[in-house]
C-alpha positions, 0 to 999 in steps of 0.5 A: 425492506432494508437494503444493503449497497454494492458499488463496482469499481466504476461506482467506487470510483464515482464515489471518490476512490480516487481522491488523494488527498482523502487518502491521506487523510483516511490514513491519518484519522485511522491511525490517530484512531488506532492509538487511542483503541478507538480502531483494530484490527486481528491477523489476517487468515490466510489459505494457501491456493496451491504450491506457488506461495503468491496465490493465496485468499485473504481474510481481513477482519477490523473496525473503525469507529469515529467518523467511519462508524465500520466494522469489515472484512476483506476478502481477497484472492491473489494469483501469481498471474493474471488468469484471461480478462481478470486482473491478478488481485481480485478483492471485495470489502464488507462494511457493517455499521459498528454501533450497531451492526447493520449491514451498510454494503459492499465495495469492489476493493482491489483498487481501494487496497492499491489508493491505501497502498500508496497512501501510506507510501506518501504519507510515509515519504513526507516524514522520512523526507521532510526536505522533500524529494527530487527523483524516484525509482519505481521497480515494478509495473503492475496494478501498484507500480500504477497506482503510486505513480498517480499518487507520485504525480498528484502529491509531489508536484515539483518532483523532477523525475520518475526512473522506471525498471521492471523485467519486460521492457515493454510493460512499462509502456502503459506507465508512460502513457499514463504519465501524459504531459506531465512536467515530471520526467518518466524515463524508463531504463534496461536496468535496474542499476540504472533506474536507482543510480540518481533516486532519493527514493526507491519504491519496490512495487514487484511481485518477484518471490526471489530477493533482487535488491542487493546492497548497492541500492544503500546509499546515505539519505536514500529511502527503499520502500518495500511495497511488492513481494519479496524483492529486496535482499536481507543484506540490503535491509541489514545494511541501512541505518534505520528500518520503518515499518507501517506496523509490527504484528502478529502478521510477522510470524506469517507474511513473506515480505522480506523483512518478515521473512529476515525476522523469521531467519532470526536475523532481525530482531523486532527491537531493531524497528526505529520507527512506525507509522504511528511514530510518524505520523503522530510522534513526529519522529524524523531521521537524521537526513544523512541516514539510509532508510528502509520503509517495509510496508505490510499492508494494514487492514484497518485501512481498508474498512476506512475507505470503503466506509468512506466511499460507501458513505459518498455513494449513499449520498450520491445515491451511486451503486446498486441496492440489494435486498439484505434482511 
């Protein structure tokens, strides 16, 4: 009987969800895999679930060939709140075997999309801040906001400070928490201003659908990295030196990222990119030091079939997860 497996998060996990350092891995080989052809993706299909434009379901199809050996989907639902004990993304990712078609499994995914999120943000701050980094300010305090806190943690070891601001207050309490004992400072702040005043990097991690984020963030050698929604300002993306995206596609003409948005308000022209993913990690392009940067990252599918291949392939060897009837 041929069998498919499907790992929950607690398997996923299990299975090395949670290795950072296979992250950024994951996040190098596919890119390298993207430019020789040998990885793709399509755009996205995206359905709309009522007036609030942040509740939407997601189709993400792409392949990974190489090691992964993976074509997928993820499919995803986005609420604007969470709704009772369920978190406010719930996702799941579908693996076939590329060579041949066979199904492989399926991998409880929202927080496989959270690791690759926050992956592409380190592997991004390693080259735009190649001298390194000494303080960051985290807005947001949600599922993202946690994850690249972890990842803050785990990769920047000789970080000296984690600035935190988000609107409640008290919900950056679980963040701190989650600090331990950590050498890094993690001091939370009533402000934003404030959160911003000493960072070398801003990462924005907030679901807000109404910009924030005005110029007075821009500042020489600073990084504003757009993880969340819709929180930074036109003004301030206009204001920086040099914009980096993870990628530009088709998605602009669709996403309600700020940038997109700005492109789309024809105030932003797709030639004014300095520079992508594949520029840095492979091309080596690196910014004048002095230089005020803004990071848009959108959020690549491709990279998710990469770890969920990944994984599922642990979990096999492991033997971890559950085995379902397939064929």
């Amino acid at each position: 009987m041929n069998t498919i497996r499907h790992l929950s998060r607690k398997d996923a996990i299990e299975a090395g969800a949670l290795d950072w350092v296979a992250a950024v891995e994951d996040i190098h080989a596919t890119i390298r895999l993207l430019r020789s052809g040998e990885a793709g993706m399509v755009a996205e299909s995206v359905m709309p679930l009522g007036s609030d434009p942040r509740n939407k379901a997601y189709g993400l199809p792409a392949f990974v060939s190489g090691a992964y050996d993976a074509a997928g989907l993820k499919w995803t639902v986005h609420r604007a709140e969470p709704v009772g004990d369920l978190p406010s993304i719930n996702s799941t990712t579908v693996i076939n075997r590329l060579t041949d078609g066979a199904p492989v499994g399926s991998v409880e995914s929202a927080l496989l999309t959270r690791m690759r999120t926050a992956a592409v943000s380190a592997a991004a701050i390693k080259s735009l801040k190649p001298a390194g980094i000494r303080t960051v300010a985290l807005l947001g305090a949600g599922a993202h906001a946690q994850t690249h806190l972890d990842m803050l943690l785990a990769l920047f070891p000789g970080l000296e400070a984690v600035h935190l601001w988000n609107r409640t207050r008290s919900n950056l309490d679980p963040l701190i928490e989650q600090a331990g004992r950590s050498s890094t400072r993690i001091l939370p702040h009533a402000d934003w201003h404030d959160a911003l005043a000493d960072a070398d990097v801003v990462i924005c991690c907030t679901s807000s659908p109404q910009p924030f984020l005005d110029r007075s963030a821009v500042r020489p050698g600073r990084l504003i990295m757009q993880i969340g929604f819709h929180e930074v300002m036109f003004e301030t993306i206009a204001a920086t030196n040099l914009v980096t995206v993870d990628l530009w596609g088709d998605f602009a003409e669709k996403s309600a990222k700020s940038l997109f948005q700005m492109y789309r308000a024809k105030e932003f022209a797709p030639e004014q990119v300095a520079a992508d993913l594949p520029a840095l990690l492979l091309d080596g392009w690196r910014p004048p030091p002095d230089a005020s940067l803004y990071f848009s990252s959108f959020g690549l599918n491709v990279f998710d079939i990469a770890f969920a291949a990944r994984v599922l392939a642990r979990a096999n060897e492991m033997n971890i997860g559950t085995l379902l009837p397939s064929i």
